[in-house]
Each structure stands twice: as C-alpha cells, then as structure tokens.
KOLNUSE-316832 format. One record per residue (C-alpha): residue in one letter; x, y, z; chain. Coordinates in steps of 0.5 Angstrom, whole numbers, plus 500, padded with zeros to 3 digits. Example, Ala and Ser with C-alpha at 12.3 -4.5 7.8 and 13.67 -1.06 7.14 Angstrom:
<sites>
  residuo   xx   yy   zz  cadena
        a  525  491  516       A
        s  527  498  514       A
</sites>
This chain:
<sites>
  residuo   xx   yy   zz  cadena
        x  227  216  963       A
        x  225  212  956       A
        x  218  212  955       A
        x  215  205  955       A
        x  221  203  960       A
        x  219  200  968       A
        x  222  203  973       A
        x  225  195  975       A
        x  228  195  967       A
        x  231  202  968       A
        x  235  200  975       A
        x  237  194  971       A
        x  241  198  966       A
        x  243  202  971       A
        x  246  197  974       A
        x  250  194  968       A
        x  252  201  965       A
        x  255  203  973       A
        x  258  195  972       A
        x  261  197  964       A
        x  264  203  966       A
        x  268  199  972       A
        x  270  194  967       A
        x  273  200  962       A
        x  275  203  967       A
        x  280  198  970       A
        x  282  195  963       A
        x  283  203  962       A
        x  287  203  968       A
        x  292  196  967       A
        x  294  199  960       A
        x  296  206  963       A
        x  300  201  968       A
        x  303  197  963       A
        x  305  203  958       A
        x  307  206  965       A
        x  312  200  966       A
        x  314  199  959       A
        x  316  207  958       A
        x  320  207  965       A
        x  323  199  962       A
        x  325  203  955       A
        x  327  209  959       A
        x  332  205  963       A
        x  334  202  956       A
        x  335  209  953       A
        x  332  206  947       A
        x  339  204  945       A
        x  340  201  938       A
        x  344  195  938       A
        x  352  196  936       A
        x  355  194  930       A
        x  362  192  931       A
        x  364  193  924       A
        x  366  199  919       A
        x  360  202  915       A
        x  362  203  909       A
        x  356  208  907       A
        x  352  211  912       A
        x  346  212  908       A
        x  345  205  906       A
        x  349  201  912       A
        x  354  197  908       A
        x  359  194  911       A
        x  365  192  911       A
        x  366  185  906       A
        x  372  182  909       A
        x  371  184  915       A
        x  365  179  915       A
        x  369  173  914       A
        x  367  170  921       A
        x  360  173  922       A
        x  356  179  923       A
        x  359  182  930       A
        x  355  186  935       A
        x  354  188  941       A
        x  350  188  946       A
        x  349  195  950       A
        x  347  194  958       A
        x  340  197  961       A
        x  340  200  968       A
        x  333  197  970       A
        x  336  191  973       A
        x  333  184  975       A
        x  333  182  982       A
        x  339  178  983       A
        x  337  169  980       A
        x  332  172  976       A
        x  334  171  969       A
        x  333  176  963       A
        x  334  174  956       A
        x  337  177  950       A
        x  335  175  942       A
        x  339  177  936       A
        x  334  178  931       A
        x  335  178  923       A
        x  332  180  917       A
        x  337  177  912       A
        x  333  179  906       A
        x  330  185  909       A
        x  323  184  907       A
        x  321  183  915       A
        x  321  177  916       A
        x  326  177  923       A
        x  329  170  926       A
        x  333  168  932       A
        x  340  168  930       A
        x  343  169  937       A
        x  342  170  944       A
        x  343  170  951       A
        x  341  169  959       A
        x  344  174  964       A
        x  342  173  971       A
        x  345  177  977       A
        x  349  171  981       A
        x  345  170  989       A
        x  348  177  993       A
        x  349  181  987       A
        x  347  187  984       A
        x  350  187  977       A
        x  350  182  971       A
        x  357  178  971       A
        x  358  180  963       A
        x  362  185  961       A
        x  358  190  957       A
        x  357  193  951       A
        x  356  185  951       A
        x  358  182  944       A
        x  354  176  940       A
        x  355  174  933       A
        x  351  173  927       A
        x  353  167  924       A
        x  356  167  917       A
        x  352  162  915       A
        x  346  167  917       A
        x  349  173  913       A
        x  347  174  905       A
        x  352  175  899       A
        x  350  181  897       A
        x  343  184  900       A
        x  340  189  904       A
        x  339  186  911       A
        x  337  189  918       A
        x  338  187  925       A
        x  335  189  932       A
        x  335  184  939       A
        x  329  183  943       A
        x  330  184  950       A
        x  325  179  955       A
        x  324  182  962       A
        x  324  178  968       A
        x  317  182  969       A
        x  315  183  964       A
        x  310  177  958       A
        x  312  180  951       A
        x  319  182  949       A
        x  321  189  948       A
        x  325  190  941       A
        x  330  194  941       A
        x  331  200  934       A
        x  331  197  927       A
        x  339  199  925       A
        x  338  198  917       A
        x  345  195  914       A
        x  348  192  907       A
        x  351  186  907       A
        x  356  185  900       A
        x  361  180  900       A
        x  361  178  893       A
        x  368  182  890       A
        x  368  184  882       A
        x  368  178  878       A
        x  365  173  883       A
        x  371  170  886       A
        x  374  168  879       A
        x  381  172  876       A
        x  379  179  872       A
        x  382  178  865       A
        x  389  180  865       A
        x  391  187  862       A
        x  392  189  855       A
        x  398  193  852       A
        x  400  195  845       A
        x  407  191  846       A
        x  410  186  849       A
        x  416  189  852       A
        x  418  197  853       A
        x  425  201  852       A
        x  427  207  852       A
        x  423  208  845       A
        x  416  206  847       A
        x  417  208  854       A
        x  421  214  854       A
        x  424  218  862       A
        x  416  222  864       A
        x  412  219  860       A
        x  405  215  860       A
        x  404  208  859       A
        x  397  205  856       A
        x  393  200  859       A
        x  386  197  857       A
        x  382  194  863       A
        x  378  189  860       A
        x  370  191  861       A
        x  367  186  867       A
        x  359  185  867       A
        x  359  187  875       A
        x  363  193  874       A
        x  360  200  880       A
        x  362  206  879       A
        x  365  206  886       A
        x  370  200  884       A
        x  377  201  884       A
        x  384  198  881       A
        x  390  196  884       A
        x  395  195  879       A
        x  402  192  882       A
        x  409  191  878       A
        x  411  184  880       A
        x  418  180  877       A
        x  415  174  873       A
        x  418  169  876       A
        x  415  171  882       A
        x  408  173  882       A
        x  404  171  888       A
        x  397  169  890       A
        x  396  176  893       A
        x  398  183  894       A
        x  399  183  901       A
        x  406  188  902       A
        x  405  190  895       A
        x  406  197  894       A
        x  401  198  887       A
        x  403  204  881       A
        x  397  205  880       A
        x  391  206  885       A
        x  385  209  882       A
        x  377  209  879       A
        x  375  203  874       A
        x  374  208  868       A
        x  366  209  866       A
        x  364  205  863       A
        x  367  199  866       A
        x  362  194  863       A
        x  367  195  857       A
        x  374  196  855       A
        x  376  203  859       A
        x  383  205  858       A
        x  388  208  864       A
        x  395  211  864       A
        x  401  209  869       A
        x  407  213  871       A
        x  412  210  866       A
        x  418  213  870       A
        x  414  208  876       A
        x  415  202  872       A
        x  422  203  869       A
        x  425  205  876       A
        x  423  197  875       A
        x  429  197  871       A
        x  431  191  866       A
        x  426  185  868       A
        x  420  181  865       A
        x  415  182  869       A
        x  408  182  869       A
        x  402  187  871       A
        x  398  184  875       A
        x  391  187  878       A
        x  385  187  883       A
        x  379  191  884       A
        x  376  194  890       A
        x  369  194  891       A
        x  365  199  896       A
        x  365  194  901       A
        x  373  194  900       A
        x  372  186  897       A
        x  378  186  893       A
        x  378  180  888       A
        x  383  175  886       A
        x  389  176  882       A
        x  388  177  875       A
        x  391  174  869       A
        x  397  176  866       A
        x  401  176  860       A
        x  409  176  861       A
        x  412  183  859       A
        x  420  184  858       A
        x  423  191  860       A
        x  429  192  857       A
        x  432  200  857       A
        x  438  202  856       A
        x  442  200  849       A
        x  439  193  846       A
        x  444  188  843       A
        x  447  189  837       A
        x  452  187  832       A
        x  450  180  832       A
        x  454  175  828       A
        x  453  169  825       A
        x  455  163  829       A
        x  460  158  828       A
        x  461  151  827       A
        x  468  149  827       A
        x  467  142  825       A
        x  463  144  819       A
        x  468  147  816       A
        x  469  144  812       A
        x  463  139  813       A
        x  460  135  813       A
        x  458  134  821       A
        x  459  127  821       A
        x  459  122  828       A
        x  466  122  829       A
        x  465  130  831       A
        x  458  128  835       A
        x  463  123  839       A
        x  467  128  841       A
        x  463  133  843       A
        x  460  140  837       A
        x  459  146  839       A
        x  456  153  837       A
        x  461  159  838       A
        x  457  165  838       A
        x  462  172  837       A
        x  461  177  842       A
        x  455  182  840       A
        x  455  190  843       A
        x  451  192  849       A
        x  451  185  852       A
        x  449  185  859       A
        x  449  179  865       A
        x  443  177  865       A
        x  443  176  857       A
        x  442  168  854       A
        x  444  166  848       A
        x  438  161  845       A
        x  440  156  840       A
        x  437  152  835       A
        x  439  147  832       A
        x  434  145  826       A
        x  428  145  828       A
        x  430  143  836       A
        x  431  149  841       A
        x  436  148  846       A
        x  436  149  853       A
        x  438  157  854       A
        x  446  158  856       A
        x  447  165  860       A
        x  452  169  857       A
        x  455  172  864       A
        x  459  178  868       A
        x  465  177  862       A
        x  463  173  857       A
        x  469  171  852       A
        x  470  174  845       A
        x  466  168  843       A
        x  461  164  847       A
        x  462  156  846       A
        x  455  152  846       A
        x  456  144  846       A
        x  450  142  843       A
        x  447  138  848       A
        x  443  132  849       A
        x  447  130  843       A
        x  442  125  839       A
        x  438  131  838       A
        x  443  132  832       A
        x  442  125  830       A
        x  434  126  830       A
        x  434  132  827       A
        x  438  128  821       A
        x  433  123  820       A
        x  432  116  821       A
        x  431  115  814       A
        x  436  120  811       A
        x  443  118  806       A
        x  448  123  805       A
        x  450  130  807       A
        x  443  134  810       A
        x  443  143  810       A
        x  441  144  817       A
        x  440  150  819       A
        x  444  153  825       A
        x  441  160  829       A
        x  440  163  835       A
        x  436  169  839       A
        x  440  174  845       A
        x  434  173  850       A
        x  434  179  854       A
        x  428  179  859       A
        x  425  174  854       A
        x  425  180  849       A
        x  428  176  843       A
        x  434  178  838       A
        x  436  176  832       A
        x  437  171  829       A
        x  442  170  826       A
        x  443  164  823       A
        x  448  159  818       A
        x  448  153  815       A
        x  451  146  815       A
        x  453  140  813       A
        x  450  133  817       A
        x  452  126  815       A
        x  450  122  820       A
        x  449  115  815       A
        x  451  109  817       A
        x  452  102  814       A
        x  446  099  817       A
        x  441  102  820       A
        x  439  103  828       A
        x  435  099  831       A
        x  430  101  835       A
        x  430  108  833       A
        x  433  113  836       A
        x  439  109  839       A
        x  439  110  846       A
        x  447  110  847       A
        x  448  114  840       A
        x  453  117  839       A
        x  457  111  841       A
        x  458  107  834       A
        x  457  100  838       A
        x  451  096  834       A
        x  447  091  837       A
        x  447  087  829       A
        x  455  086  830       A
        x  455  081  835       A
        x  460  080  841       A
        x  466  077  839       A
        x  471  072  841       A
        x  478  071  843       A
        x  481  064  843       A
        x  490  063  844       A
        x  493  059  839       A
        x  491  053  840       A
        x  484  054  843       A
        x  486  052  850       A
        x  483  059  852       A
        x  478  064  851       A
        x  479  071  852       A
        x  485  070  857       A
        x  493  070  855       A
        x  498  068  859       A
        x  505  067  859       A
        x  505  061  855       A
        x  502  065  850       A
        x  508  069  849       A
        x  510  070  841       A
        x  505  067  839       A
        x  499  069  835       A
        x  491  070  838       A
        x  485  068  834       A
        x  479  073  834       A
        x  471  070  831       A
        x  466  074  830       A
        x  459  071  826       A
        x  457  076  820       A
        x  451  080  822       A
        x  444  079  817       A
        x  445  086  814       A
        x  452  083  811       A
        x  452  086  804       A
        x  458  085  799       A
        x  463  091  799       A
        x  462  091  807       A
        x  469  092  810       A
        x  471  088  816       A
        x  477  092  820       A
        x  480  088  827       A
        x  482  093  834       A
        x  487  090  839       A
        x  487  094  845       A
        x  485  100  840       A
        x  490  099  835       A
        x  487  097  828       A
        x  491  089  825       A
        x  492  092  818       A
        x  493  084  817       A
        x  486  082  818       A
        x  481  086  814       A
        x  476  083  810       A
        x  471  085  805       A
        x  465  081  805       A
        x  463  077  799       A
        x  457  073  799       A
        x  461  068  794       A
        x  465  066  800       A
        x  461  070  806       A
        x  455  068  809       A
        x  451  072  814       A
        x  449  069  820       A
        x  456  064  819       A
        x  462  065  824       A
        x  469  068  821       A
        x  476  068  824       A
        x  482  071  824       A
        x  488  072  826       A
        x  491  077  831       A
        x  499  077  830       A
        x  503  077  836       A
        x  506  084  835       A
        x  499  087  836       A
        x  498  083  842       A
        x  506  086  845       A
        x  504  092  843       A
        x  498  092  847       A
        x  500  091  853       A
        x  498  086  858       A
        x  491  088  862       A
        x  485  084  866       A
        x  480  087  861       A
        x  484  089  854       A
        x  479  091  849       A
        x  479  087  843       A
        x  473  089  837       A
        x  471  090  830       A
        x  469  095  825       A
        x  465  096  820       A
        x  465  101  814       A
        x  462  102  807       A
        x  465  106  801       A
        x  461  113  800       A
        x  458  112  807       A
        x  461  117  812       A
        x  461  114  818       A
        x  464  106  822       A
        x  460  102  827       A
        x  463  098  831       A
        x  461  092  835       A
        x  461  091  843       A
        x  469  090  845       A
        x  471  083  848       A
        x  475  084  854       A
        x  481  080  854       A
        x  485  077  861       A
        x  492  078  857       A
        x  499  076  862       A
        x  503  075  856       A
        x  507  081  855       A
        x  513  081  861       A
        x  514  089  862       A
        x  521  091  858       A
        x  526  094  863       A
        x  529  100  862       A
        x  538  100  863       A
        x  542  102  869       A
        x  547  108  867       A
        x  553  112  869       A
        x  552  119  872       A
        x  559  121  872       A
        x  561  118  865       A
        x  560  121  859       A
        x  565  119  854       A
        x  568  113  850       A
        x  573  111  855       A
        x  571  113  862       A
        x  578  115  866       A
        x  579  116  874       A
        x  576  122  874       A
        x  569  118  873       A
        x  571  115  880       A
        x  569  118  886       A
        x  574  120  891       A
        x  574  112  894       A
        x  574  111  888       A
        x  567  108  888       A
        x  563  108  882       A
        x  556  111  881       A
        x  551  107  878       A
        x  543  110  877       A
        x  537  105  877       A
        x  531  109  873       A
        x  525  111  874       A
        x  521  105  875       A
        x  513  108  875       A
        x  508  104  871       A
        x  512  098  869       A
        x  514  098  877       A
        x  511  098  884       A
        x  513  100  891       A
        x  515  093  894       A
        x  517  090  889       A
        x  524  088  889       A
        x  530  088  883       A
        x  537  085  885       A
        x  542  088  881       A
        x  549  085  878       A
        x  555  090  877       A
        x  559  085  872       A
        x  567  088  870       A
        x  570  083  865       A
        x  576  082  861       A
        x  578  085  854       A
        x  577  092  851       A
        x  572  092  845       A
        x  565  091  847       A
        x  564  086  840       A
        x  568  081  845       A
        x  566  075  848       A
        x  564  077  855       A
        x  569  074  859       A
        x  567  076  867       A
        x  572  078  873       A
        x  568  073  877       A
        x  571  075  883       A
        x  570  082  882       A
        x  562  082  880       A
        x  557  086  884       A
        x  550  084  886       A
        x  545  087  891       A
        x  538  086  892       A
        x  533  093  893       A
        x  526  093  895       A
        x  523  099  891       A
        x  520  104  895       A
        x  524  103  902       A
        x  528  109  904       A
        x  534  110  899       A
        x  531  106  893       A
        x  525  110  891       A
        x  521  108  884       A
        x  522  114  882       A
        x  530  112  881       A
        x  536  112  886       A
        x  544  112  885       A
        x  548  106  888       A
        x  555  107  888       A
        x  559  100  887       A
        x  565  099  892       A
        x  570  098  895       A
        x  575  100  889       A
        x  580  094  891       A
        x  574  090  890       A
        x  569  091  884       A
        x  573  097  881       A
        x  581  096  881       A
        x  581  089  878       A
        x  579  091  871       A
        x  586  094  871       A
        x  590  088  874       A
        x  586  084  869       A
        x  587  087  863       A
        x  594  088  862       A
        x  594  085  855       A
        x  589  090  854       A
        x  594  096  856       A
        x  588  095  862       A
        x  582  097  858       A
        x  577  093  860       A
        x  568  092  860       A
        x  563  093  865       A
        x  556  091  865       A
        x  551  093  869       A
        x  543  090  871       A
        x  538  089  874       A
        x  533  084  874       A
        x  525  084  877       A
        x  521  077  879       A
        x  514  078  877       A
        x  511  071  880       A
        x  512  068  873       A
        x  519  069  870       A
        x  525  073  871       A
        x  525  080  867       A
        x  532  082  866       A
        x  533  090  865       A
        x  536  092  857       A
        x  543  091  860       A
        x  549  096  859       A
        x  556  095  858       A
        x  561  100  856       A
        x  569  100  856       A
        x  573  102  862       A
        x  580  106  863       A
        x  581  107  869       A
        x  588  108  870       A
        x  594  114  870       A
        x  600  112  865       A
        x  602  107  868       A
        x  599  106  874       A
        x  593  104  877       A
        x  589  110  879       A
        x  591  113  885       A
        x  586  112  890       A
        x  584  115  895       A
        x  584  122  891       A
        x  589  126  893       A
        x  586  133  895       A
        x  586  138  890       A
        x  591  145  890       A
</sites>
C-alpha cells in the first residue's frame, strides 16, 4: 500500500485498474477475433495474386507485350472458396498504379452476388476485367492488384502487388527509321558475286536498346506495302552497338540474288523488347541486274534526217528513232529516249525485238518546242538514248540532227495546239463562188465546163515575196499563183482568183471538197496553209466505162466469135464506185450498115437491141455481168442481109446508159466491124457439132 494514500482512494484505483484491464482485454480479444477472420478470409483466397493475361517479355521487370496492349491491360480475376451467403454481394476493385510511385486508382471493378438458392457465383473464373488503354502509360514501370470488399467485412482485403512494365512506344516513335544505306545503287555479278556478303548501314537512332532487333525484307518497288505482314525477312538480327550511331550489317548476298533481275528496295523495321515493331522505313530504289548487261550499243537513227534538215513535212507524217538491236537484251529492258532536252516516255524493248526498235517520237509538238518558238533556220538537236534495265541505265549513245521547223509567219498562241497540221489561223477562211456569183461554195450541173471563183482576204503578216498556191480537192492550180506585192497587194484586202474547170473534172464531185490555199517563202523550209472550204460539187457526171466482146479478139470477128445459137456475147463492167446496187442502166446493141468504122453511122433500125437491168439484181452484179444479144435471126444475121454491098461486112455499137436524177450519162461507147459469114453464106446456125 502507498504511504499517504486512504484505504477509499486505494479501492477507487482498485477499481478503475480491474475496469482498465476489461477494456484491453476486449479490444485485445476483438483484434485477435478480426485477424482470426481475416487469416481464415486470406486463407480462402490463398493469397492469390491477380493474373495478367498477357506475355511477359522480361520476368525481372514485368514488361509486357506492347501489341498486345492495343486494347487495355487484360487480367484476371481468381475465385476464392469463402463464399457469401446467397444475395449478399462481394465487390472486386481493380487497382492501378500507373506510374508506379504508389498511388493506386480504381480502373475496374465488379459485383458478384450468388443468385436467392444458389451456392456459387454465376461468372465463370478466373474472372477477367480490363485495364482501359486509356488507363495505361507509353512507356513506364506500373503496378497492379485488386481490392476484394467482403460481405462481413469494413475494409477492403488487397490482393499481392504484381510489379509490371508498360512500354508501347516502338523505335522511332511512331515515325519511319531513315532508310538504309549501300555503297551502290544497283548490284550485278561484279559487286555482289554467288557467296558473297552485302554491306549495309543502319542509320544511328536517339532511342536505340541493346535488345532492339532489325528485320530487313527485299520487296519489288512497285510494290512496297504498308507493312511486313507475310513477309519473310533476309536479315533478322540485333541492331549492331552502338546503334545511337551508324552500325553496319552484313546480308547473305546468294538471298538477294535469288531475288533475280528487279528494282527493289530494302526495306526495314525494328523490334524492340516489348516486340513494338516500328513503321516501315524509308528506302531508296536499288536495281539488281545479274547476268550479262547491255552491251554494243549503237547510235540511233533518224532516217528522215538523213539528209536533214527534219522539217514539218516529216513531224506531219510521223519521225521516228530507230534503235539497232544491243547484245545481252532481255524483255523486260526499255529503250529511253531523249530528244533534246525532252525524255520520252520508255518504250519496252519485248521477248523478240527487231533488229532495229522503232520509237515514234511522240507527242509530236515536243519537236517543235524543242526547236523554239523564236528560232530561223536549221537548229543541231541532239538525239540519245539509255537501255534501262530495272531502272539501272546504259549508255547513251547519242547523234545529232538537223531541225527546221520555220515558217512564214509566226504562231500564234505559242505553242500551236494542233501542230503539226500547217493550218494557220492568219490565213483566213475562203470562199467559193460559180461562175456567175449564183452560188457560194456549192456546183452544179449548171456549172459544168465552166470555171470556179475562189476569194481569200491577204492576212496582216502579208510581205512582199510571199507566195500564194491554190488546192482543189488536193490538187495545186499552177494557173492561179500569186506572189505578193505590196504595189498592188494590200493586207486585210480580198483577192481572187480563178479555178479552171479542168481541176474542178479532176476533182470530183462530193458534199464537201476541200478547197484551200498555201503559203511559202523563199529560204523558208516549211508551207502553212489555211483552213480548207468545204464545197458541194454535182457538177461532174461520172464517165462510164465501155461494153466490150469477151469472145472477140481480133479486126474482123467471124462465126466462130458466135455461141452456137448463134448469139453473141457482150460483157457490161465493173461498176463499183462510180455505181450502185440499185441503180439502173438500159443497154442498147446497135448493128449498122457500111464496113469502116470512120463511116457515117447507119443503124439496122429493126435489128437494135435494147434492155434495161437494175445492178445488184440477181444475174447483174456491180461488179460486171455478160449478156448475150439474141436471137441470131433477129440482132445478129441482119448484119449480113444488109451489108451486101459490103461483101457483108458490117458495125456493131454496143452501150449502156445510167440516169442519175439529173441527166442521162451515156457509157464511152464501142463499135467494131463484123464478119459474120462463111464464103458464101450466112453463118451456119445452129452450129453443127464438132467431129
């Protein structure tokens, strides 16, 4: 006992002491009750950590598959054995720590509740849940657990801490690694011989690791793709250290020229640890060509320079290159061509090329530009060519030519759009008058034998010396040329002339027959010419050609010329093109009197012959057909009876005639003397037979 203290202070500290011990002893006894609770919980669980369901790439520092985080952190949830009573929910939160300093959020979670007369939960476990992507870091050290709040219990019971690496940044950040780099541009059997090794250079990088990996793949270049996928690489392999800088690697050469003859490209990505793979890089265009190379070229040739100069006429109907045949060809070369200072479009040299490869120098203006809108006279103009095998080139070989392509006045606009067609807008339309000014640009009938009128108006450019030629229907009218004289000339004035009717027969009837003038200047190479106008010319009837005899063939046609009823054969022509099938021809078969074909005619009235056919019927063909003229009595044996004073020699005129709406055209007709008798008789008809 305390000194000092009384016996009622003693009790009363008696008493609190025995109350104080109650009050620990309690607390001490609901602790030992709650960590009885939470080691059997934890022991249900089986501190089970919570499941990634992902590749770990490296199991000392948890780093994860980039690609495979494209969609969110998977994990998974495991199932404890302590369950609760049935419609009494549990909750699980999925914590993370993106950055890994320790500060955990609620990225996912979710209620299970064991349906009214269940005894298990209705998910199926291990029960996945999903990091979002948007949750997740580039590139930084993470970690993850989940909470699991019991239907007993007041705190949450947290599962074990699974540490883990979150990198989904590939090399280069996204953007294409700088393309690789080789001592050449093309490779062949003398810079990449069978078993040898070729070098390459991998641009140094800012994030190299010494885990990245490159993947070099051999691609065609016409057709690279966005990415590798089915690609097999010729290279896979560490990026060389230090790869901050340039590092060089070696590739199985027998592996690109199993590539064969190409123009490619080596293309590239790198792999990191976490198997971010980056875009694909740059590239630069390489040629393979193995085997023998183009060899012997020549010089090419333009024939229509030789001798030059190459003036408009030739570009009118078409300059070509001809290209001699080189040794080793194969066919998939191209020829290119330059012509001047203008590259032509590449033309395929082919499986069996010709001993000399034509290349029409094509479009055609790019002559006439290359010559100059300002140049006079003969320009050298240089002519060359590369064979292009997979984009590797060889040559050139090169000649040069002559080109004039000067005119009389200049073009305008430069460059003519239509060149080179000589038609000059300066040389103004023309006009087409009759005889008597009745009709413009239009001849008929009435017109015939008679001569046209054609006016033109003398362009501004007009200077004296100028030379003025006329064209009817393609013909030049030597008649109507004028040079131009400022004496008696003036630009801007109209002119005419006349177009004899001879150049008119000439050139034919037509709805549209072209009528234009020409312009040329001494010491100028090339004409220019005005814009044809089209004339309506009926005025020319077509000329018919004659009737003849197919069984007659000399002076003085006997019986024997005769068939053997003593008909005689006459053949109408070939009428095509002056024809049609339809129109309509009568023929006439005159026999006449008197012996010499310089006699009057003197017709056997009632021995004439006269038919009509339609051509194109059956039997009468515009191709030509063969009629026989009798009965004998009839057309034929008159010429005897009545030609006795004659020693019954007589004439026979055969033809045909055709109405074309117009007028009657009558065929050239035929006429030829007759014999047609024995010595002193008729011919004997029918015809006996033959012995």
């Amino acid at each position: 006992m305390a000194i000092g203290v009384s016996m009622a202070e003693r009790r009363q500290w008696e008493s609190d002491s025995m109350a104080n011990a109650g009050n620990k002893r309690a607390r001490r006894d609901a602790n030992s009750a709650y960590l009885r609770e939470r080691t059997e919980h934890q022991a249900g669980l089986g501190e089970h950590s919570i499941i990634i369901d992902h590749p770990i790439m490296d199991i000392s520092t948890g780093l994860l598959n980039g690609p495979s985080l494209s969609n969110g952190l998977r994990v998974k949830i495991p199932e404890w054995s302590t369950l609760p009573p049935p419609e009494t929910p549990e909750t699980i939160k999925v914590m993370f720590d993106r950055t890994g300093a320790g500060r955990f959020e609620v990225v996912a979670e979710h209620e299970f509740v064991i349906p009214a007369g269940g005894t298990e939960f209705p998910e199926t476990f291990p029960y996945p849940m999903l990091i979002p992507i948007e949750d997740l870091p580039l590139n930084s050290p993470c970690r993850v657990r989940y909470d699991h709040y019991t239907y007993n219990g007041t705190e949450p019971d947290p599962s074990p801490t699974t540490p883990l690496f979150c990198d989904r940044v590939p090399p280069y950040d996204r953007a294409p690694p700088q393309a690789l780099t080789f001592a050449t541009t093309y490779l062949d059997d003398d810079n990449l011989s069978p078993g040898s090794k070729l070098k390459a250079t991998i641009p140094g990088y800012a994030d190299w690791q010494a885990t990245d990996r490159i993947a070099v793949y051999l691609v065609d270049a016409a057709h690279i793709p966005d990415e590798p996928t089915g690609l097999t690489p010729i290279f896979l392999e560490n990026v060389p250290a230090p790869g901050i800088t340039d590092t060089e690697i070696e590739i199985d050469g027998d592996l690109v020229r199993e590539f064969g003859d190409a123009e490619c490209v080596f293309i590239y990505v790198l792999i990191d640890k976490a198997t971010n793979t980056s875009v694909l890089s740059l590239w630069q265009k390489i040629s393979l060509t193995f085997g023998p190379l183009p060899a012997n070229l020549q010089a090419p040739e333009v024939p229509q320079a030789d001798p030059g100069p190459l003036v408009v006429e030739h570009a009118l109907s078409g300059v070509s290159v001809w290209i001699p045949l080189y040794d080793n060809h194969k066919n998939y070369d191209f020829i290119r061509l330059k012509w001047g200072g203008t590259t032509l479009e590449d033309v395929s040299v082919g499986p069996n090329p010709p001993a000399r490869i034509e290349i029409p120098v094509e479009p055609k203006l790019l002559m006439l530009q290359e010559y100059g809108q300002n140049t006079t006279g003969d320009k050298e103009t240089n002519i060359s060519y590369h064979v292009v095998r997979k984009s590797r080139l060889f040559g050139p070989e090169d000649i040069d030519i002559d080109v004039n392509f000067q005119v009389p006045i200049p073009w305008i606009p430069w460059p003519p759009i239509d060149w080179p067609d000589p038609v000059h807008p300066s040389l103004l339309l023309g006009v087409v008058k009759n005889m008597d000014g009745s009709r413009t640009n239009e001849l008929t009938r009435a017109d015939k034998n008679n001569l046209a009128r054609f006016t033109f108006i003398w362009y501004a450019e007009a200077v004296n010396g100028h030379v003025i030629d006329f064209f009817w229907n393609g013909a030049r009218v030597v008649e109507a040329q004028l040079t131009f004289d400022d004496s008696i000339h003036t630009p801007g004035t109209e002119q005419t002339v006349d177009i004899p009717w001879t150049y008119i027969k000439d050139g034919g009837n037509g709805l549209e027959v072209p009528v234009h003038y020409q312009l040329s200047a001494a010491g100028i190479e090339n004409d220019l010419e005005s814009t044809p106008t089209l004339v309506n010319v009926n005025a020319i009837a077509v000329e018919l050609p004659p009737a003849s005899f197919p069984t007659i063939s000399n002076l003085y046609p006997g019986c024997s010329a005769l068939d053997d009823d003593g008909a005689l054969q006459v053949a109408i022509p070939d009428l095509t093109g002056l024809l049609k099938d339809g129109d309509e021809i009568e023929f006439v078969f005159t026999p006449m009197r008197g012996e010499f074909l310089t006699d009057p005619e003197d017709p056997i009235t009632g021995a004439i012959f006269t038919r009509n056919y339609t051509l194109g019927d059956a039997g009468t063909p515009l191709t030509g057909f063969i009629r026989r003229v009798e009965p004998y009595v009839t057309h034929i044996l008159p010429l005897y009876d009545e030609n006795a004073a004659t020693n019954r020699r007589g004439r026979v005129k055969v033809q045909y005639s055709h109405h074309d709406g117009t007028e009657k055209i009558e065929s050239e007709p035929l006429t030829i003397i007759t014999a047609f008798h024995m010595p002193n008789t008729p011919c004997e008809i029918p015809r006996p037979p033959k012995p």
